[in-house]
C-alpha positions in Angstrom: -2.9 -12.4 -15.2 0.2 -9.8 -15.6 1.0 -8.4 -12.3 0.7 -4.5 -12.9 2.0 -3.3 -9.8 5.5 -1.5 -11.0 8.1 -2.1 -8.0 8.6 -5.8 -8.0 10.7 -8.4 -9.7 9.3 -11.7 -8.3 5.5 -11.0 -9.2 4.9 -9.7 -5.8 2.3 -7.2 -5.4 4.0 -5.3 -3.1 7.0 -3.1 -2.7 9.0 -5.6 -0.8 12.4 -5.1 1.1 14.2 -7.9 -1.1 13.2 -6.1 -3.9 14.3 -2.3 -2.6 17.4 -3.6 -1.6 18.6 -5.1 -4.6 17.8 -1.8 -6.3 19.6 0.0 -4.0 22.5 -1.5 -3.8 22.6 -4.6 -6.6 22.6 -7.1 -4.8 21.5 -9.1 -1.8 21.7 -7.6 1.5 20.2 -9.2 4.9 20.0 -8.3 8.4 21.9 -9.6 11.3 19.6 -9.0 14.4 21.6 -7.7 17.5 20.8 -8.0 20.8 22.9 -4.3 22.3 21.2 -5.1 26.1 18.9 -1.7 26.3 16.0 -1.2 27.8 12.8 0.7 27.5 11.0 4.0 29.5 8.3 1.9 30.1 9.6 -1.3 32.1 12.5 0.7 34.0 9.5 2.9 35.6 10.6 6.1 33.8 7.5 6.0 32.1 6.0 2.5 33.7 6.6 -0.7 34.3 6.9 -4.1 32.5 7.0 -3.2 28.9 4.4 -3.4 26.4 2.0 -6.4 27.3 3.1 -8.6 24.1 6.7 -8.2 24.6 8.5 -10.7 26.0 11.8 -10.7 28.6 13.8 -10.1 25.5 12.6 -6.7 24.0 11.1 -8.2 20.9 14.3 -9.5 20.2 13.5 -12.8 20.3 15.5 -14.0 17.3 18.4 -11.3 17.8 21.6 -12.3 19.2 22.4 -13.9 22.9 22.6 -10.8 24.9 25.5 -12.5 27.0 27.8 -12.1 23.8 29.1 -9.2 22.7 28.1 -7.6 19.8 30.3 -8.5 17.3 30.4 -12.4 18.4 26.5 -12.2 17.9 27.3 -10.1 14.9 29.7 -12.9 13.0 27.6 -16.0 14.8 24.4 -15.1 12.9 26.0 -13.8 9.8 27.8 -17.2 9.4 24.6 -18.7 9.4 23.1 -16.5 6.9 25.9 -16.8 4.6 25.4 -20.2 4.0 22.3 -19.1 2.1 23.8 -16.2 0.6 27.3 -16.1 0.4 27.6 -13.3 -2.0 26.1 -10.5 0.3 26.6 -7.3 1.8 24.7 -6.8 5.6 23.0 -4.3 8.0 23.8 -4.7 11.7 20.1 -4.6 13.1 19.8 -3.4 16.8 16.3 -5.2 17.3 15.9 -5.7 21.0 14.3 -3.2 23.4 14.7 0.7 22.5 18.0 1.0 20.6 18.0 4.9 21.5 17.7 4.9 24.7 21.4 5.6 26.0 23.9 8.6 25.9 25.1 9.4 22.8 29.0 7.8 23.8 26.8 4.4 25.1 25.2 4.5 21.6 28.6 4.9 20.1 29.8 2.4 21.7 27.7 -0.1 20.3 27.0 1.2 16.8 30.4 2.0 15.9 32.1 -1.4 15.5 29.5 -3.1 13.8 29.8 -0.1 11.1 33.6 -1.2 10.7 33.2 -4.8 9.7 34.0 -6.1 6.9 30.8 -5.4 4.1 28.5 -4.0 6.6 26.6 -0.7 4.3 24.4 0.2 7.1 22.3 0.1 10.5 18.7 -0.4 11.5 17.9 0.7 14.5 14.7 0.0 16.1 13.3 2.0 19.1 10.5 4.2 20.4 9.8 7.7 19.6 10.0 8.9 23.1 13.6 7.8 23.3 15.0 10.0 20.4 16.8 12.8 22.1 17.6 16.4 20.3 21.6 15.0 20.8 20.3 11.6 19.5 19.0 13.3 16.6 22.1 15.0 15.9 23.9 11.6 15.9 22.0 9.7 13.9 22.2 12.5 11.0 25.6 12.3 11.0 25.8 8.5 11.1 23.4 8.8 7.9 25.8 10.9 6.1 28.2 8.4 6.8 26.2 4.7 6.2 22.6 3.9 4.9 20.6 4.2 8.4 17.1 3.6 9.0 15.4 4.2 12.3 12.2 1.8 13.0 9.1 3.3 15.0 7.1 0.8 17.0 3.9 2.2 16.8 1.4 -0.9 16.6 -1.4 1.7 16.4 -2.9 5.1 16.1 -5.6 4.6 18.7 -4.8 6.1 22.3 -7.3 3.3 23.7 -5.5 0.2 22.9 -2.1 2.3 23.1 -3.1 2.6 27.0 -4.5 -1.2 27.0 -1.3 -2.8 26.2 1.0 -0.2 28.1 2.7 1.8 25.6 3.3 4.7 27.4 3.3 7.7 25.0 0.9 9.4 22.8 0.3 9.6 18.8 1.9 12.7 19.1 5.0 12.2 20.5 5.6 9.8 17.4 4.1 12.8 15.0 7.2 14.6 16.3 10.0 11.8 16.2 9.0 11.2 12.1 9.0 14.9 11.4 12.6 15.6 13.0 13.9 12.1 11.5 12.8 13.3 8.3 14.2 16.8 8.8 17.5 14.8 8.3 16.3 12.5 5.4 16.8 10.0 7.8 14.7 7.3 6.9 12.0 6.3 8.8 10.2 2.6 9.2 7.2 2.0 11.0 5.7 -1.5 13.3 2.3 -2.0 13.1 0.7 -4.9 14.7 -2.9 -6.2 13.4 -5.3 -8.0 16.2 -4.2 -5.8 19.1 -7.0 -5.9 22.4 -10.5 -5.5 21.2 -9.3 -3.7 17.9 -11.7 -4.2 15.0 -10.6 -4.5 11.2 -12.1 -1.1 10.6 -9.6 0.7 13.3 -6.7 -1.8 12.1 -7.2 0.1 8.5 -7.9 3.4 10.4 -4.3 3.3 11.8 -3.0 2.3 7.8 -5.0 5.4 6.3 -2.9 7.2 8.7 0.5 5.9 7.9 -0.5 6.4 4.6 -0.5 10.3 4.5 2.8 10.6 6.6 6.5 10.8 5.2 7.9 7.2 5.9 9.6 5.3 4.1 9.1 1.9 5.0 6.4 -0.3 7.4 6.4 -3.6 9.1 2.9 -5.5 9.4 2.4 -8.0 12.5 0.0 -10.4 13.7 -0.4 -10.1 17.6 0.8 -13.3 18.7 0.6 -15.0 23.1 3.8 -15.8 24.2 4.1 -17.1 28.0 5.4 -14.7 30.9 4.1 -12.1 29.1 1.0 -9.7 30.4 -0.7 -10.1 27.7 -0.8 -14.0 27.5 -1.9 -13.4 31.5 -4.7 -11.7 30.6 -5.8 -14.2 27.9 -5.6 -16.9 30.4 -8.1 -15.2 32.6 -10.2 -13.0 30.1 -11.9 -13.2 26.8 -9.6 -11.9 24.0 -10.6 -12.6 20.5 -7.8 -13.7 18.1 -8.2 -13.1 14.4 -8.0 -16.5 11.8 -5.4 -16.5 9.3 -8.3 -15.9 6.8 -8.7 -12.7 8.9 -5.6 -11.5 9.3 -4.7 -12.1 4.8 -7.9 -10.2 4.6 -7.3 -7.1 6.1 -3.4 -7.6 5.5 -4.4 -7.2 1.6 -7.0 -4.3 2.5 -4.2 -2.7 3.9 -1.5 -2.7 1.2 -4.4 -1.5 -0.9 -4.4 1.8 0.8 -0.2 2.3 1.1 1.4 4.7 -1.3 3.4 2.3 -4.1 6.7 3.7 -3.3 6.4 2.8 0.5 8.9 -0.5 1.3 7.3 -3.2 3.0 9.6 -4.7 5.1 7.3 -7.8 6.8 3.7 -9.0 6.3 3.4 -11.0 9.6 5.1 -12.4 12.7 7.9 -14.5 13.3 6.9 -16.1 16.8 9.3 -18.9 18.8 7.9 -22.4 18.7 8.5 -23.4 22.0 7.1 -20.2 23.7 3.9 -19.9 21.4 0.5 -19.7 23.1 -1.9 -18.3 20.3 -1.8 -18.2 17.2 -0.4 -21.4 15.8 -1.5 -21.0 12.5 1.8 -17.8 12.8 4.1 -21.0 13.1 3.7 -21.6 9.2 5.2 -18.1 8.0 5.4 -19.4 4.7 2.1 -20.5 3.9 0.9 -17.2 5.2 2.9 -15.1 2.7 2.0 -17.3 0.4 -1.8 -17.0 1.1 -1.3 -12.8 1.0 0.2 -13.8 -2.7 -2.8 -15.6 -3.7 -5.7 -13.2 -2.3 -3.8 -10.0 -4.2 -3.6 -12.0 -7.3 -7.4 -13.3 -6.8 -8.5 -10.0 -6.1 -6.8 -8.3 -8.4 -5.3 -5.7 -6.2 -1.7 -4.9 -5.2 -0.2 -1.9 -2.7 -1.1 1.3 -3.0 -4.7 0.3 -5.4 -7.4 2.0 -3.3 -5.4 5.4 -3.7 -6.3 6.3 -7.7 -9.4 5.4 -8.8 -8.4 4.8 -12.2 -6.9 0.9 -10.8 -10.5 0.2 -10.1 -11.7 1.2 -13.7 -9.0 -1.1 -15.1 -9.7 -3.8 -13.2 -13.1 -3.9 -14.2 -12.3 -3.5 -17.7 -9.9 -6.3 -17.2 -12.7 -8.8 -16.0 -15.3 -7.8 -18.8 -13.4 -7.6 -21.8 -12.5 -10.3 -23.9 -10.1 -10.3 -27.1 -12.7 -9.5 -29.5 -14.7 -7.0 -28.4 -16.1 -4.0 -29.5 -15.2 -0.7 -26.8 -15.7 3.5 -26.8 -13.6 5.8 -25.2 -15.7 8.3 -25.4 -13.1 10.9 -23.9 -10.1 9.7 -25.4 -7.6 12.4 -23.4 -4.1 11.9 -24.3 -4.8 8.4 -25.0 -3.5 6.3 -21.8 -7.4 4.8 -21.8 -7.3 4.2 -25.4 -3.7 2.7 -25.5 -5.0 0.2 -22.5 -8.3 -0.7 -24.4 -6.2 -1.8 -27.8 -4.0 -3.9 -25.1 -7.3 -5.8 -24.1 -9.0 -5.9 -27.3 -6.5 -6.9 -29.5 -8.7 -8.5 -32.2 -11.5 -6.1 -31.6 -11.5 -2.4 -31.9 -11.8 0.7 -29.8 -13.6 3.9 -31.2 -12.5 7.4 -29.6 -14.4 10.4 -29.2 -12.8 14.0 -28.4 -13.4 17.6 -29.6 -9.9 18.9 -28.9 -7.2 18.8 -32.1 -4.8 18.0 -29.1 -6.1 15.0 -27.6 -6.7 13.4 -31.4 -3.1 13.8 -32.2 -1.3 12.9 -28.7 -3.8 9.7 -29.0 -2.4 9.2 -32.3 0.8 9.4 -31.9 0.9 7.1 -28.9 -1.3 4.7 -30.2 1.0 4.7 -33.6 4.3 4.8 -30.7 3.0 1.1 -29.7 2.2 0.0 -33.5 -1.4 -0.6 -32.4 -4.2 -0.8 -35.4 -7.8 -1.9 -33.7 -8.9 1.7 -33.3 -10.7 4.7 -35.1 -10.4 8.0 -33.7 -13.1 10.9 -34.4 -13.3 14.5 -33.6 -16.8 15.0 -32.6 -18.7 15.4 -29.3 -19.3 12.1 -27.6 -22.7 12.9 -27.5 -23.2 12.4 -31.2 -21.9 8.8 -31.3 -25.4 6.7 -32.4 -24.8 9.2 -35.4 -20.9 8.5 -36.3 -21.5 4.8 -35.2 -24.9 3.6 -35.9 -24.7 0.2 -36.9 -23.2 -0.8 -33.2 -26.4 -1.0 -31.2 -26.6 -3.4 -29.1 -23.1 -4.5 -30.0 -20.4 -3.3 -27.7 -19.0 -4.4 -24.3 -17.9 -1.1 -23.3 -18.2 2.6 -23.1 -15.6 5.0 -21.2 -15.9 8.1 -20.1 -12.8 10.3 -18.0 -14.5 13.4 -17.3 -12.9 16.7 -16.7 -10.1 18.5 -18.5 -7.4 17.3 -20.5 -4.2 16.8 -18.5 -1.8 18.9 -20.1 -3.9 21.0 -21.5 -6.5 24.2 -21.3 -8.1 23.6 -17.7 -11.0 26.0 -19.0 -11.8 23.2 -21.6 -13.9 20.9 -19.8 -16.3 18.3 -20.8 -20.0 19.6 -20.0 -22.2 18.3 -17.8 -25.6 18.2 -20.8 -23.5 16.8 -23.3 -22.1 14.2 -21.1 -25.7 13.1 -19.7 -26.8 12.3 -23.2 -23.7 10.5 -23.9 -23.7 8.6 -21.2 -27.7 7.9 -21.7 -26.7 7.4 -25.6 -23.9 4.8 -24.5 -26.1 2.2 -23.0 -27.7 1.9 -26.6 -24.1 1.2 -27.5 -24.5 -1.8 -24.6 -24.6 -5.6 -25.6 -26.0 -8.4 -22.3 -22.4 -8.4 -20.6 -21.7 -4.3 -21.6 -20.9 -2.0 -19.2 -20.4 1.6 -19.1 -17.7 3.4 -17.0 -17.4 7.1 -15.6 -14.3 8.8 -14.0 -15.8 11.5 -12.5 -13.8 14.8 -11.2 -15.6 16.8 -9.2 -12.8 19.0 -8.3 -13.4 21.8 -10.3 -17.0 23.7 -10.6 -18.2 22.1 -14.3 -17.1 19.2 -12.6 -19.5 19.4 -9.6 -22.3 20.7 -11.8 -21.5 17.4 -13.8 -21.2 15.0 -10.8 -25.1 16.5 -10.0 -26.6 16.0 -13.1 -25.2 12.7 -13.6 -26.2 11.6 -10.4 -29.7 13.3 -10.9 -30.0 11.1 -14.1 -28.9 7.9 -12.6 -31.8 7.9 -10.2 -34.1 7.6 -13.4 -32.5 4.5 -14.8 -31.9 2.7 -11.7 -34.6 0.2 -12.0 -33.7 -0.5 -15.3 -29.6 -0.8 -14.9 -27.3 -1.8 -12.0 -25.7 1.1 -10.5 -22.5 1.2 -8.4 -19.7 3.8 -7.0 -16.8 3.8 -6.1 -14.5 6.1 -4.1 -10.9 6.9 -3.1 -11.0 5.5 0.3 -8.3 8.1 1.7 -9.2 11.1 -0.1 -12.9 11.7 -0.3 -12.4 14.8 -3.2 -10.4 12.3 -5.4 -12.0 11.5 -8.7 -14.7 8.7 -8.3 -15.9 6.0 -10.6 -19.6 5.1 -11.8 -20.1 1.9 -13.2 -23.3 0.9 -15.2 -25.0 -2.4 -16.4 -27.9 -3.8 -17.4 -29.1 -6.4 -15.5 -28.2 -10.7 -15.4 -32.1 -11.0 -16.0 -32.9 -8.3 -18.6 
């Protein structure tokens, strides 16, 4: 199976940091975790006391530097280690532990100013809260990111106030609303922590907090697996109380429902935790980071998703023509558009043949000229109304394994030119004569415009006849509910 997801080079199906990197600046560049000795608003009592309940002594900077060192010994100690691996690499001095903000601007200096003069360092993450990030904070990270490639990471962990409270976060969705719109004010670039399995959170509210994310200007977003560590609250609490812990099975399951619903473009920097051995409690399965990436790898690939699938129904409609069409087939496009359907049917079918259907001059010859663009030769085009095709192609009854339809208006082109919703209703009713036992017929429905919404009725007022006789299913953009939405139609295994 070809991965079809655009922003990888390793057959990921994700947009991962490796890969963003490597574009950005040609070649490999890792972190080197720094431990600067700050602390948070919530365990000095400015806001409360102890931290979050997950976090350990160390700020969440549990593989960062020794905090006893300065910065620059942690700086070369770690990057000596790393070189080994990679000896031909640039680096990003990453202030991990704690909130990295919260200081004066001259203690901030102080820190971040050295590590920016060594020796092929191009930039600085900086991780920290939102409620830390000062209007003179602000105006000194935008001019560090005039002068270096910064990024500022957001621990978030989720969008529900609840379980915010619950594990002692100590500032509202809002207050982070604001930090990512005056980050982004400066093109700073913004990264975001998200932590799956959090107190009593179910998967539904773990995706809630992803549809979120997904409709806000970030760049980048770090998935984690709640993990027990000892002397924390948390693993206190666990001791002493019922607290359900999510399977690895879980955890790759709604980690791969997740990426489904992030824009493509959106840099995924981790997919799950990187707990300390010794200090452990739950879960163990975390220990083996490897076999969980790997396992996120092989549910994408099985399912036939990759990030960013759940926001354009069109995905969906190719991968079910992926999974029903073999070599040989027979297929309609019975709305053949500019030809992007018809162009992916020829792919599929490349010792069959596709038959397209459109009434516009335009889409005939910009389906033509792409089809002849990729030398492809299994198709015959004809301009007539889809709803006449038992009379154009009568000898194919029963005989082919699928029928498309991508309603609306062509892109590009007159928006008053629409398909209608009578003609289409007896096309699609004509295209299950069309069907063979394994056929199915598919409809991209836009109901975004008022012939569209006349259409969407009348289809679904004529589906309700037929669905003894055929299996019926939709489909929907599961962030935008007016997005375009997909039908699909089959006879069924026992008729």
């Amino acid at each position: 199976m070809t991965n079809p997801f655009p922003y990888s080079s390793d057959n990921k199906r994700y947009h991962t940091l490796n890969y963003y990197w490597h574009e950005k600046f040609g070649l490999k560049v890792f972190k080197v975790n720094l431990n600067a000795g700050f602390s948070c608003p919530n365990r000095d009592g400015t806001k409360g006391y102890g931290g979050c309940t997950f976090c350990s002594d160390l700020g969440s900077g549990d593989l960062a530097g020794n905090k006893n060192d300065d910065l620059i010994t942690q700086f070369n100690k770690i990057k000596q280690r790393l070189h080994k691996k990679w000896p031909h690499s640039k680096y990003i001095g990453y202030f991990q532990a704690n909130s990295n903000t919260y200081a004066p601007v001259d203690v901030l200096k102080q820190k971040y100013e050295p590590i920016l003069k060594l020796d092929n360092v191009v930039g600085l993450t900086i991780a920290t809260r939102p409620d830390t990030i000062t209007k003179e904070v602000l105006d000194y990270l935008e001019d560090l990111n005039k002068r270096t490639y910064l990024t500022i990471e957001l621990g978030l962990q989720t969008i529900h106030e609840r379980t915010a409270n619950l594990v002692n976060r100590c500032y509202p969705l809002s207050c982070f609303i604001e930090a990512v719109k005056q980050l982004r004010k400066r093109h700073i670039e913004v990264v975001v922590h998200i932590i799956n399995g959090l107190p009593y959170e179910t998967k539904e509210m773990m995706l809630e907090t992803i549809k979120f994310l997904a409709t806000r200007d970030i760049q980048g977003l770090k998935i984690h697996m709640l993990y027990l560590i000892n002397g924390t609250k948390l693993a206190t609490f666990y001791k002493k109380n019922t607290l359900p812990i999510l399977s690895k099975e879980e955890y790759i399951d709604i980690v791969c429902e997740q990426l489904a619903l992030l824009p493509p473009k959106m840099v995924i920097h981790r997919l799950t935790s990187d707990p300390v051995e010794e200090t452990l409690i739950e879960p163990k399965w975390l220990l083996k980071k490897f076999i969980v990436l790997n396992d996120i790898d092989k549910k994408l690939h099985q399912s036939d998703i990759y990030q960013g699938f759940n926001l354009n129904i069109l995905n969906r409609f190719r991968q079910i023509l992926r999974g029903n069409l073999q070599k040989k087939d027979l297929v309609i496009d019975a709305t053949v558009g500019n030809g992007n359907d018809t162009l992916f049917l020829c792919n599929i079918v490349t010792e069959g043949h596709v038959y397209g259907f459109d009434i516009q001059d335009t889409a005939i010859n910009n389906t033509t000229n792409l089809l002849l663009k990729h030398k492809k030769n299994n198709y015959t085009l004809f301009k007539e109304s889809h709803s006449n095709m038992i009379k154009v192609l009568p000898t194919l009854k029963d005989k082919v394994s699928a029928v498309v339809f991508n309603l609306g208006y062509l892109p590009g082109g007159h928006k008053k030119i629409t398909t209608n919703y009578q003609t289409t209703i007896k096309a699609i009713r004509n295209s299950l004569w069309f069907l063979n036992n394994k056929g199915i017929c598919l409809i991209v429905v836009y109901p975004g415009h008022k012939e569209g919404q006349r259409e969407a009725i009348g289809i679904d007022k004529y589906l309700l006849k037929i669905k003894n006789d055929y299996q019926v299913k939709y489909y929907y953009n599961t962030v935008n509910n007016k997005a375009p939405y997909l039908i699909s139609i089959k006879k069924p295994v026992n008729k």
